[in-house]
Backbone bond lengths (Angstrom), bond angles and torsions (degrees), N, CA, C in turn:
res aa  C-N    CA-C-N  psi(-1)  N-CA   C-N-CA  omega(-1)  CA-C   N-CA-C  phi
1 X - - - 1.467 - - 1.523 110.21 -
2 X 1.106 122.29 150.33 1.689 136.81 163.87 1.129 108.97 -109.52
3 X 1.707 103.39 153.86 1.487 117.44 169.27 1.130 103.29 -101.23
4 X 1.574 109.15 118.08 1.638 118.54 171.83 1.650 91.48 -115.32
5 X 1.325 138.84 20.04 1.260 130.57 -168.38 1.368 91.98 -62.49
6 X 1.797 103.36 170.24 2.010 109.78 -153.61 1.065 140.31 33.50
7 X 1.643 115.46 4.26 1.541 114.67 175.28 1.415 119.06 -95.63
8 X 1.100 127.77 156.67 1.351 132.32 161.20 1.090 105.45 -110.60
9 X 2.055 94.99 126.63 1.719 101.84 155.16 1.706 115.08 -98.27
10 X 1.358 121.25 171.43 1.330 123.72 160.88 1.570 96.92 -129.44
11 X 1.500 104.67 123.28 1.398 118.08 159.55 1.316 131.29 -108.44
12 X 1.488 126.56 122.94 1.663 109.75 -166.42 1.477 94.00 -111.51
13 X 1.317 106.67 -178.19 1.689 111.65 -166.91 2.112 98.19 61.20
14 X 1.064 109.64 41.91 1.933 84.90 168.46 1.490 90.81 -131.81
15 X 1.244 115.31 67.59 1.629 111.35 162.22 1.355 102.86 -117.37
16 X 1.260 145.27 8.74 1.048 142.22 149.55 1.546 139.03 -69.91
17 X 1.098 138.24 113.04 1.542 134.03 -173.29 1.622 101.80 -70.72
18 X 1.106 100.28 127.43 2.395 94.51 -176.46 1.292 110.85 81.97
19 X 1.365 112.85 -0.33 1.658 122.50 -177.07 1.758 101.38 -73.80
20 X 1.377 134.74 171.34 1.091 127.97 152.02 1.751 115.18 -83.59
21 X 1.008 115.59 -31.40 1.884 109.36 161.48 1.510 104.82 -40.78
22 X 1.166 127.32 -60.03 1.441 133.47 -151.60 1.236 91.62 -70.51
23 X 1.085 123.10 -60.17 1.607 130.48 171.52 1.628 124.93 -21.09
24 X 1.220 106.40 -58.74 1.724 148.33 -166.48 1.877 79.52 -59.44
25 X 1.096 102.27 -87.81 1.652 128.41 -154.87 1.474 92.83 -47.27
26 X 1.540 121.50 -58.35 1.486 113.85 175.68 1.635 123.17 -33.39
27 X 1.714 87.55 -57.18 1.465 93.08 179.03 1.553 135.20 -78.42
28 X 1.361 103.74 0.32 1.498 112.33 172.01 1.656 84.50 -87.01
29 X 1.399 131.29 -64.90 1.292 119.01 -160.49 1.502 116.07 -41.57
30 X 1.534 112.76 -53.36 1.351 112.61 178.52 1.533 114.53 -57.83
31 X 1.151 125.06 -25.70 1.240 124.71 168.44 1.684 121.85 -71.40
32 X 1.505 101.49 -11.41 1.777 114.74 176.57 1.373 126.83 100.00
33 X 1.421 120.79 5.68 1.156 154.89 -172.30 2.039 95.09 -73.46
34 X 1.534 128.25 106.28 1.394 105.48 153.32 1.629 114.99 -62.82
35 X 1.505 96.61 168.85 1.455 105.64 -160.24 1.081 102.12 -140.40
36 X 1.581 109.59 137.81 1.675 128.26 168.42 1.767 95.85 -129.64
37 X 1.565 71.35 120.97 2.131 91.53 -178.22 1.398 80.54 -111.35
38 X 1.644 113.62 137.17 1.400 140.26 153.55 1.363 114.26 -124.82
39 X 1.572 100.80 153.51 1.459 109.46 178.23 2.044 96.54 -165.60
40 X 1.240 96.80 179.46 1.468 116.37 179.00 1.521 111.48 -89.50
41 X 1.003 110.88 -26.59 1.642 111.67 162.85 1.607 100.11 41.57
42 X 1.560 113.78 42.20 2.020 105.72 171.12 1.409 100.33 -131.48
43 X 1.383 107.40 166.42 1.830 116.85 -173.69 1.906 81.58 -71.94
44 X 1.553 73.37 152.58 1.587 99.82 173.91 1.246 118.52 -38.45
45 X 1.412 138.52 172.92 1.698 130.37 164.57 1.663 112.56 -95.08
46 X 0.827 132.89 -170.87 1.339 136.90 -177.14 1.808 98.82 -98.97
47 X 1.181 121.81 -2.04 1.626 105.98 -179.33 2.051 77.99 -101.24
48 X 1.442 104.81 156.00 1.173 113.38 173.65 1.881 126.76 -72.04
49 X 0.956 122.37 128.18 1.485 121.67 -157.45 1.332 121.37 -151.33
50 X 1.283 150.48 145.89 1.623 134.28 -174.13 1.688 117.14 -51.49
51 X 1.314 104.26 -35.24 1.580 112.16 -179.19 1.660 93.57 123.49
52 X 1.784 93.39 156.26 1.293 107.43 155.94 1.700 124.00 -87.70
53 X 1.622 104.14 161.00 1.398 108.73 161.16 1.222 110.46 -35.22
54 X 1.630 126.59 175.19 1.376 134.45 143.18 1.387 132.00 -153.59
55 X 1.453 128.91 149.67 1.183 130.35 -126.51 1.742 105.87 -53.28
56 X 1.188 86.36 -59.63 1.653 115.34 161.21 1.600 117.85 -22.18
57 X 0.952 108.96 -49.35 1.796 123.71 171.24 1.626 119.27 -82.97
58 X 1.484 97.42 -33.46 1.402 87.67 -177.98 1.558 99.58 -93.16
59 X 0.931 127.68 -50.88 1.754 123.43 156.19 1.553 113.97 6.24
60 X 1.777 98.97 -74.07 0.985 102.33 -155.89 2.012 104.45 -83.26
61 X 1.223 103.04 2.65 1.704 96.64 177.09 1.494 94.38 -82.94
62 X 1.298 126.86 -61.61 1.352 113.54 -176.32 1.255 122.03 -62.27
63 X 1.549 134.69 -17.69 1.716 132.39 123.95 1.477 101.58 -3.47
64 X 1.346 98.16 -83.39 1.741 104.26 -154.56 1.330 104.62 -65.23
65 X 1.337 134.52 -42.55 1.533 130.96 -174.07 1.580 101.39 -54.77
66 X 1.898 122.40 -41.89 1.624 103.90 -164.60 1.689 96.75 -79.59
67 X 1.413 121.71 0.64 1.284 103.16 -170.86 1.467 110.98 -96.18
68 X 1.681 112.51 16.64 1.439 115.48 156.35 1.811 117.11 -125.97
69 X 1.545 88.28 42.96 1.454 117.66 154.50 1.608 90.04 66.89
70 X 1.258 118.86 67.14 1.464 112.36 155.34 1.507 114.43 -138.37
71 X 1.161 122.33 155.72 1.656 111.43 158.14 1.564 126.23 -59.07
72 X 1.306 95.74 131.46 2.215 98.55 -178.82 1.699 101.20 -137.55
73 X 1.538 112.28 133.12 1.276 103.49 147.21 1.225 120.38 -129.25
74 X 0.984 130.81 155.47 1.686 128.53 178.21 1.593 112.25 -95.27
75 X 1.301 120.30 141.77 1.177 123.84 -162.64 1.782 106.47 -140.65
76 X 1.509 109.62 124.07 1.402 88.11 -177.39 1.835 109.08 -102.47
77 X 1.242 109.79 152.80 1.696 104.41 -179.61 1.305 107.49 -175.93
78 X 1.815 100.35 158.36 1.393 103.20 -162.90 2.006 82.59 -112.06
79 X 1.085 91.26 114.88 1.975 120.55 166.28 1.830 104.37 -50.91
80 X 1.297 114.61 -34.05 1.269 98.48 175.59 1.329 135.68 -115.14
81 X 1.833 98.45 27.72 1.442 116.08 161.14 1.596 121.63 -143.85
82 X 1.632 83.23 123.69 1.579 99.25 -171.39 1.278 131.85 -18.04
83 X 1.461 112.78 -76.23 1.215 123.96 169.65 2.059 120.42 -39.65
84 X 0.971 115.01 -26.66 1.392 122.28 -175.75 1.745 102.07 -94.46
85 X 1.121 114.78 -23.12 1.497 105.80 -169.80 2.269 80.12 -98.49
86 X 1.003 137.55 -41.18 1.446 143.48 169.95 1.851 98.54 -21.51
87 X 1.495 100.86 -68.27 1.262 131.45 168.24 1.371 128.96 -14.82
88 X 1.685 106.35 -68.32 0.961 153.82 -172.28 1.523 105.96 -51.18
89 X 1.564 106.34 -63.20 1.242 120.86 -153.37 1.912 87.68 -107.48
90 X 1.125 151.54 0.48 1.067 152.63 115.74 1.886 121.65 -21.37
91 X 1.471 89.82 -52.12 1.639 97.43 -177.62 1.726 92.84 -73.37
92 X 1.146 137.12 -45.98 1.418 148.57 -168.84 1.673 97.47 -36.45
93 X 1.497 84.18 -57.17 2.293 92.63 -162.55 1.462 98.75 -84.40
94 X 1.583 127.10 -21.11 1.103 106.90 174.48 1.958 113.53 -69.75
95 X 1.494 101.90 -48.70 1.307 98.84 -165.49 1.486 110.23 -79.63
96 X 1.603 151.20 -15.64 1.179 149.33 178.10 1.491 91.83 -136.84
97 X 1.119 141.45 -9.40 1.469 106.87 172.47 1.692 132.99 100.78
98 X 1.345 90.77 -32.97 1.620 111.44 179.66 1.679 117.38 -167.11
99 X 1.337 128.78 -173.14 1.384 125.80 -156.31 1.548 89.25 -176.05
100 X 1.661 98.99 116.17 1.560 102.48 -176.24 1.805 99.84 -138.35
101 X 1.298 108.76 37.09 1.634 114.01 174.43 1.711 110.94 169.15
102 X 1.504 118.29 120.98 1.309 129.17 -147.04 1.231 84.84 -160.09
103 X 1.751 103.49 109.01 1.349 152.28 179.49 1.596 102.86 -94.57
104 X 0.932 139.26 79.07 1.691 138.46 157.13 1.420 123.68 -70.77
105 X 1.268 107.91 83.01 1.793 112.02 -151.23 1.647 87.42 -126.98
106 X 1.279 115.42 -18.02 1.621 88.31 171.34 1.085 125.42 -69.23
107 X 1.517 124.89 142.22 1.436 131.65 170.22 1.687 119.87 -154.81
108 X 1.404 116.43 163.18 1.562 115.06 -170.74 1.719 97.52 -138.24
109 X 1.498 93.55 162.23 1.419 103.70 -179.59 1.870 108.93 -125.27
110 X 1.365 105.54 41.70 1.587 106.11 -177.81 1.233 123.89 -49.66
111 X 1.882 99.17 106.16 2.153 104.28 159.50 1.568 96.68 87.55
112 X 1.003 127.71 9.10 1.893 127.80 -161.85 1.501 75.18 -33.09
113 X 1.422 114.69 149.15 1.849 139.23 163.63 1.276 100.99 -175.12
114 X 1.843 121.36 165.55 0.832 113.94 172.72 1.379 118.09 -90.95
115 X 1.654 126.05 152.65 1.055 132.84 -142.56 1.721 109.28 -62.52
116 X 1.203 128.34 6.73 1.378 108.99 170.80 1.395 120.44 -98.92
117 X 1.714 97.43 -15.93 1.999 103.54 -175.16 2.060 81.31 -113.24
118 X 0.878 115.11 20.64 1.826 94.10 165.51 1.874 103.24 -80.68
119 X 1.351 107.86 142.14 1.189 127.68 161.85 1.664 111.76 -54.71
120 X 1.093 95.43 131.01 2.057 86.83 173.91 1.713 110.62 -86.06
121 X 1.121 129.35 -1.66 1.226 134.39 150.84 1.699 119.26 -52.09
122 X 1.528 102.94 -49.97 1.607 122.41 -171.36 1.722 89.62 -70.01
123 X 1.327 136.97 -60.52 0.960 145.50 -166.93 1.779 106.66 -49.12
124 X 1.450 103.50 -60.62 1.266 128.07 -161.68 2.066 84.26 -73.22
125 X 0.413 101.00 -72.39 1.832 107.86 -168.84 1.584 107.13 -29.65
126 X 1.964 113.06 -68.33 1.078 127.53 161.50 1.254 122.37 -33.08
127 X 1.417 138.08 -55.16 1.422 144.06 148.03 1.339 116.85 -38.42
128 X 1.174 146.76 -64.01 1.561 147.14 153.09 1.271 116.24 -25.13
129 X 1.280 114.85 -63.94 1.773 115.80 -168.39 1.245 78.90 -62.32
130 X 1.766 135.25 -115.17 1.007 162.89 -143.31 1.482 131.44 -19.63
131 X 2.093 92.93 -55.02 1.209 87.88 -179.97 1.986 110.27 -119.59
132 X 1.342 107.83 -14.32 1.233 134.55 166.95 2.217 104.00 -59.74
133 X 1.314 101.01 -49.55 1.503 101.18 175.93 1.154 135.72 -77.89
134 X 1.414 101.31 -18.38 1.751 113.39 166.43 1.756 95.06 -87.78
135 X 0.445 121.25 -18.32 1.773 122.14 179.66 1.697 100.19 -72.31
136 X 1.450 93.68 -66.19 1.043 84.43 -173.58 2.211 131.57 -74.14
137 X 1.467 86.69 -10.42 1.717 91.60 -171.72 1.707 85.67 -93.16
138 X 1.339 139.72 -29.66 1.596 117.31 158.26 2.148 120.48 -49.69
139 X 1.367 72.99 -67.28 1.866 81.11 175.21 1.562 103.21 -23.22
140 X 1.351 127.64 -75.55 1.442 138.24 -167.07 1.544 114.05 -62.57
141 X 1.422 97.21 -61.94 1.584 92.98 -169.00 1.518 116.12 -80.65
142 X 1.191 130.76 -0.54 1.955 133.04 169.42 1.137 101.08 -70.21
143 X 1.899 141.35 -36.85 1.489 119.21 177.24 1.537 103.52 -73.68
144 X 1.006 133.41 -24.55 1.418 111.07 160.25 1.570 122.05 -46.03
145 X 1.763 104.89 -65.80 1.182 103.65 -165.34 1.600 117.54 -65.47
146 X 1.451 112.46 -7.40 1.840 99.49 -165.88 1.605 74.22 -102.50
147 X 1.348 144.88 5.42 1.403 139.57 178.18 1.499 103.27 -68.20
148 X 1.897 102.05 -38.80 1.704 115.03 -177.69 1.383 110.16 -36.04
149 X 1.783 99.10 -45.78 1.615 112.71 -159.33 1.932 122.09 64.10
150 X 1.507 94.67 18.92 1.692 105.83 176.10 1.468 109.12 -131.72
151 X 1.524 96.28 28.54 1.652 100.41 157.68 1.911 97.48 68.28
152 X 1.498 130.97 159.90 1.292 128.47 148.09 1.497 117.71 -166.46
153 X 1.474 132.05 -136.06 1.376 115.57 -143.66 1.719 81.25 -156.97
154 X 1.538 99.95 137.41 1.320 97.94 177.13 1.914 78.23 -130.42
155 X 1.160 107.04 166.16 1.432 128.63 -167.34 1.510 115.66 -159.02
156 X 1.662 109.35 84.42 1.722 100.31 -177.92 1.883 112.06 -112.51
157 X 1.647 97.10 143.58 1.328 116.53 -155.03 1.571 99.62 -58.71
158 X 1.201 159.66 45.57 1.477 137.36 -165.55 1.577 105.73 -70.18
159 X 1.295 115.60 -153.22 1.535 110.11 -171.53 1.396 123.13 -141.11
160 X 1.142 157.06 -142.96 1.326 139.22 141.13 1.604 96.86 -97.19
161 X 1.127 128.88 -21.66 1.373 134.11 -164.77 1.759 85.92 -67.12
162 X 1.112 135.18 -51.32 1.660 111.86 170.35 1.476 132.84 -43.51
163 X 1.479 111.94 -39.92 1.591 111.78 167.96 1.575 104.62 -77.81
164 X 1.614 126.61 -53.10 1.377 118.10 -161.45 1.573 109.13 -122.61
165 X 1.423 118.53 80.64 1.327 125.96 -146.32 1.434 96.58 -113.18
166 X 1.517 105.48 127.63 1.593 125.47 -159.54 1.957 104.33 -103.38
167 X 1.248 112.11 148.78 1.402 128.58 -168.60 1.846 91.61 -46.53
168 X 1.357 114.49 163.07 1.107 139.90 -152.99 1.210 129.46 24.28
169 X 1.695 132.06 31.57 1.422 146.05 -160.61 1.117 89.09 -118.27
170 X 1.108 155.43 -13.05 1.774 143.23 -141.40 1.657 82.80 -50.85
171 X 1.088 117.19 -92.75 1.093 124.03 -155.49 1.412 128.49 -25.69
172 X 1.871 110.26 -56.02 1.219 110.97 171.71 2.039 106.60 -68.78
173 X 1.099 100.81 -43.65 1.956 83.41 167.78 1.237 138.89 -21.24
174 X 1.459 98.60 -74.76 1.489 125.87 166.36 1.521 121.77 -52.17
175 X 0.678 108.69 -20.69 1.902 126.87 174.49 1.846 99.86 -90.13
176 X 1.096 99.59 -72.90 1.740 105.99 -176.01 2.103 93.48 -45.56
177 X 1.214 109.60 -42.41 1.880 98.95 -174.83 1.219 99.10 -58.11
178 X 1.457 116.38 -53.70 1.629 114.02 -154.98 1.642 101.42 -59.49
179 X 1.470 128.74 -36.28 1.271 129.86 166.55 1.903 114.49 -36.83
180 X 1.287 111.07 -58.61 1.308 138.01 -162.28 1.720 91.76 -69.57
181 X 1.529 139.54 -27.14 1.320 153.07 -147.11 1.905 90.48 -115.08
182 X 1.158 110.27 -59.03 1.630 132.07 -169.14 1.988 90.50 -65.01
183 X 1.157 132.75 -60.77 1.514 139.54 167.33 1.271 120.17 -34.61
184 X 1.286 103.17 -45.67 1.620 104.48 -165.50 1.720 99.81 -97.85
185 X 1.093 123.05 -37.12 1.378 140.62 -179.07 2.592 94.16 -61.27
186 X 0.828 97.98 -63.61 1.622 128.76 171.71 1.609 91.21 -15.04
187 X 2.133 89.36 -76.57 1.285 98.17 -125.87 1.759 91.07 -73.54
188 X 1.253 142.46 -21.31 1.279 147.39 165.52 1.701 115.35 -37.15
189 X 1.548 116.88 -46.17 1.174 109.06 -166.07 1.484 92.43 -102.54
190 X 0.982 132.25 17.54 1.748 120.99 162.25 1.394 108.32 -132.28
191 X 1.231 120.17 45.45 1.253 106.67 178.46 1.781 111.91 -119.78
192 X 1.235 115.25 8.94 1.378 134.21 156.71 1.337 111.37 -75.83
193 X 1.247 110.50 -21.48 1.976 115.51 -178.90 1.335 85.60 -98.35
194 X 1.455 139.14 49.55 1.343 106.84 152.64 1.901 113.39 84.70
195 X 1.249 110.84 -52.05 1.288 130.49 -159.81 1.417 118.32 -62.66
196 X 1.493 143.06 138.69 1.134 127.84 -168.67 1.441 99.55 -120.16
197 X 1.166 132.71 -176.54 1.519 129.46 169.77 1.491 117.72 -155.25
198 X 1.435 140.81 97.20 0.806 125.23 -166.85 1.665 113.61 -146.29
199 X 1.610 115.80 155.16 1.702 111.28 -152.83 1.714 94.02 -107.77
200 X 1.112 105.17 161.13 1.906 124.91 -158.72 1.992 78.05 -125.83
201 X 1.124 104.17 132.42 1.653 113.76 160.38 1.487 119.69 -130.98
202 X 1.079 127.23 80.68 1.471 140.48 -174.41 1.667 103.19 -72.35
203 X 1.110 101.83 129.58 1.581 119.20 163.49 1.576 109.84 -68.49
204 X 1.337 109.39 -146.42 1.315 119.90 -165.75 2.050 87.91 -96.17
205 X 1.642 103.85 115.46 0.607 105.34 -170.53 1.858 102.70 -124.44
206 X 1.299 143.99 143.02 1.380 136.64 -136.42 1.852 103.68 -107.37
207 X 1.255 100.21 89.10 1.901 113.06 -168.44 1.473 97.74 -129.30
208 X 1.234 106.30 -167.98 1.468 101.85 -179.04 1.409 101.13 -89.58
209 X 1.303 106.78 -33.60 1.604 106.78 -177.29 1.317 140.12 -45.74
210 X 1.525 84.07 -22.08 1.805 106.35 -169.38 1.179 105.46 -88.67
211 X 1.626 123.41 -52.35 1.290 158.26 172.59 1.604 91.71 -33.53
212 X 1.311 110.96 -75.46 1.700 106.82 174.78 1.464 118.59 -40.36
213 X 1.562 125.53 -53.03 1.053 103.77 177.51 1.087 138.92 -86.27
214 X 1.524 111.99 9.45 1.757 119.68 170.39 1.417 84.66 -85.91
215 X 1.508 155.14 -36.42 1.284 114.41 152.70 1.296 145.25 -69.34
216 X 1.593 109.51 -13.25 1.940 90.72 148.58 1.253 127.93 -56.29
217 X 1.420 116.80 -42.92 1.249 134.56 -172.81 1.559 107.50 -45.74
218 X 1.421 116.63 -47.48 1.305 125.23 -172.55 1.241 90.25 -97.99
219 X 0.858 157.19 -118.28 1.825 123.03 -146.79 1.636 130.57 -29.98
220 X 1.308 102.04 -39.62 1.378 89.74 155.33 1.709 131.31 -62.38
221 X 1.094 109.95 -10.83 1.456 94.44 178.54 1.114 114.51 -107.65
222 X 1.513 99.16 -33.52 1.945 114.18 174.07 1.694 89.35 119.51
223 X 0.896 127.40 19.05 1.720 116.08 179.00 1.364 121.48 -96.89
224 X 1.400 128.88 141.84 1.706 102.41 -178.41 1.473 127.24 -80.52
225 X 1.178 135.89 147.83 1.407 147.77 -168.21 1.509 108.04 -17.31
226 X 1.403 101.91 -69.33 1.487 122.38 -174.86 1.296 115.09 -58.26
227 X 1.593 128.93 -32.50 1.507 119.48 171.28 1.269 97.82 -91.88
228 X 1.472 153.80 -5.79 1.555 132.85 124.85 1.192 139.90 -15.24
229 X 1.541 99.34 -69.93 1.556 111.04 172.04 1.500 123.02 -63.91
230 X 1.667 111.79 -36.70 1.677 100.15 161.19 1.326 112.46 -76.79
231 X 1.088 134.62 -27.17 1.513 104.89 -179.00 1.716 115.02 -55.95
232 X 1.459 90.35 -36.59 1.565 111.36 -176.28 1.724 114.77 -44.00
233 X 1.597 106.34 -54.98 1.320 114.82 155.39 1.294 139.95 -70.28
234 X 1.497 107.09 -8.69 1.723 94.47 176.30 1.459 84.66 -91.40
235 X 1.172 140.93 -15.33 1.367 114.61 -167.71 1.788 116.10 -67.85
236 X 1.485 107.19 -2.32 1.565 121.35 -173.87 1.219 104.51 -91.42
237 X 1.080 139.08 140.83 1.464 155.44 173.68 1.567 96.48 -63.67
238 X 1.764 125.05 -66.15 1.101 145.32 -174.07 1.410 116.43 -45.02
239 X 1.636 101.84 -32.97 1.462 99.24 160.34 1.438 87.20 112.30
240 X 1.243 147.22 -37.04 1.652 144.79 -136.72 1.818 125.79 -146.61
241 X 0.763 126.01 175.55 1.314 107.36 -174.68 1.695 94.91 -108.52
242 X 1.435 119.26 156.78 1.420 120.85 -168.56 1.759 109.99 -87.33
243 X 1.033 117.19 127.61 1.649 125.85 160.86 1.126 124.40 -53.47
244 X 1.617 135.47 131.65 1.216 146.67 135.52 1.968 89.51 7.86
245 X 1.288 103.25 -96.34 1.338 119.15 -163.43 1.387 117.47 -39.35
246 X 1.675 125.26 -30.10 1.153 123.89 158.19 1.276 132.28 -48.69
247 X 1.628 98.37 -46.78 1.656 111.43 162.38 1.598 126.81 -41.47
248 X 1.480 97.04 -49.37 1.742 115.47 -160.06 1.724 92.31 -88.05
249 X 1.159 124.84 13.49 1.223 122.74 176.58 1.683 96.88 -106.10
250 X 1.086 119.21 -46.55 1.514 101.76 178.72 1.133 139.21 -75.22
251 X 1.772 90.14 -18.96 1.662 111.07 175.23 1.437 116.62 -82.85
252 X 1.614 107.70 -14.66 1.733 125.11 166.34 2.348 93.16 -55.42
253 X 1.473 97.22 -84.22 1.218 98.31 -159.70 1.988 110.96 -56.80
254 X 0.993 107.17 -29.74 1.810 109.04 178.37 2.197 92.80 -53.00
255 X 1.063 108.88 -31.44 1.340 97.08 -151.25 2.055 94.96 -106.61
256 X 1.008 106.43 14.21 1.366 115.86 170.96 1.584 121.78 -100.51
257 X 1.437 110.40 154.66 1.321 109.83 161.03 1.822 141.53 -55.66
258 X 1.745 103.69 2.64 1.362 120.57 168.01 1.407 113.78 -88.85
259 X 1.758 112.86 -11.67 1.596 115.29 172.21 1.051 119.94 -90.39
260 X 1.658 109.75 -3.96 1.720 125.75 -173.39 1.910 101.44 -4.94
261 X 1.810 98.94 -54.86 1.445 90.06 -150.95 1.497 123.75 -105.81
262 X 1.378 92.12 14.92 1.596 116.24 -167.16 1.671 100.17 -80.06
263 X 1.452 138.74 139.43 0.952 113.19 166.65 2.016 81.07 -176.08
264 X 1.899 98.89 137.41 1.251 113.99 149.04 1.935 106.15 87.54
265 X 1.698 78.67 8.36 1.765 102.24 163.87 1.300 131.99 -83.30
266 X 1.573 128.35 163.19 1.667 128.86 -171.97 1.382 91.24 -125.18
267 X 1.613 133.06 134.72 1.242 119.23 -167.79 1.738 90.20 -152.39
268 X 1.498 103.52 99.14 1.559 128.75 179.00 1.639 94.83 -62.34
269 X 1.724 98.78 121.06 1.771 96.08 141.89 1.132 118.90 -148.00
270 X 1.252 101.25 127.36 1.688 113.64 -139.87 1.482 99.04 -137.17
271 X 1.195 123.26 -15.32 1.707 118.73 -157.92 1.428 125.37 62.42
272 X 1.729 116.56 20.26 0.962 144.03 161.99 1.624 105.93 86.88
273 X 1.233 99.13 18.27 1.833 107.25 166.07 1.724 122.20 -36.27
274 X 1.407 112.63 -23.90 1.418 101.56 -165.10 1.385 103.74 -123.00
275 X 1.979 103.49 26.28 1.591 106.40 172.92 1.833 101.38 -87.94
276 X 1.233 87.15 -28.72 1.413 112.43 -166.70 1.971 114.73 -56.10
């Protein structure tokens, strides 16, 4: 466990129950961290996609975070427009005042195809949320946090799919790099404030999100579900596919005072998937 007691995190993408956001926010709470869970909380779009959070879900995560005695509010917003993420972090200084840990964990996988039948909507969309929204929810919410003047921890979700990026992902790839480019580029000009910046790359990790795309995967190739998912797992050394909670364990210590000195790093957890 870490002591994040008196800090506030904001995590976006945690409107999912089994999601890794939902995950994240738990585990900063249990660690003592108040909590702002955001999400998009809207019906799906008409291009095909895992789904958004919803209110209902993210509600009830920040439920569970105050019921281990911390402050939570839930906030709904769209990450890839200005004015709403402006918003966002407005409600932040009104309701606590300051922001000393910023979780950028939302992300989408719009229309995955391979790049000659992808929609340029799916393309264009995927690029916006992903890497356009961590851009933009840093841009906004760091004059808060170097406002703290106690230094803090930004933590953005990229993927392994940016270093070892598999046929019909272009999109989410290329988005997850620009994250990995936006981090390292980041963590240089805020690191006189104290501030560290550093990217989380999760393998195939067992959400719904993933789950969906081992069924593109298997219709796209013609294979059935189940010899998907094992191939999926033997490709892990570890043997297994990774948990939510595995995630929110690294994103616990990146965002603690034991990372003091860590900063402007890419830190694979994969179960050693990409030794393989």
């Amino acid at each position: 466990m870490q002591n994040l007691a008196g800090r506030v995190a904001l995590i976006t993408g945690a409107g999912r129950r089994g999601g890794i956001g939902a995950a994240v926010a738990l585990r900063l709470a249990q660690d003592g961290a108040d909590i702002v869970a955001a999400d998009l909380c809207a019906s799906p779009t008409d291009l095909p996609h895992a789904g958004n959070g919803q209110w209902e879900e993210l509600a009830d995560v920040v439920g569970e975070a105050q019921a281990l005695g911390v402050r939570g509010l839930p906030l709904r917003v769209d990450i890839s427009d200005t004015a709403s993420v402006q918003a966002m972090v407005a409600q932040i200084r009104e309701v606590f005042g300051r922001l000393d840990i910023l979780v950028n964990n939302a992300g989408v996988a719009v229309g995955p195809a391979a790049v000659m039948h992808m929609a340029d909507e799916a393309w264009r969309r995927t690029l916006e949320i992903n890497a356009t929204g961590t851009f933009l929810c840093c841009k906004y919410a760091l004059p808060l946090m170097v406002a703290g003047g106690r230094g803090g921890r930004v933590v953005n979700m990229a993927s392994i799919a940016a270093e070892r990026p598999k046929p019909l992902v272009s999109a989410y790839a290329a988005s997850k790099a620009a994250i990995l480019a936006l981090t390292r580029s980041l963590a240089q000009e805020v690191a006189a404030h104290g501030i560290t910046v550093n990217a989380v790359l999760p393998g195939d990790v067992d959400t719904a999100m993933k789950q969906w795309g081992l069924q593109i995967e298997a219709q796209a190739f013609g294979r059935p579900y189940d010899e998907v998912v094992a191939a999926a797992v033997a490709r892990i050394p570890l043997g297994r596919l990774a948990t939510p909670g595995d995630v929110a364990d690294l994103v616990a210590f990146l965002a603690s005072d034991g990372a003091a000195f860590i900063t402007g790093q890419a830190y694979n957890i994969t179960g050693g998937r990409e030794l393989t």
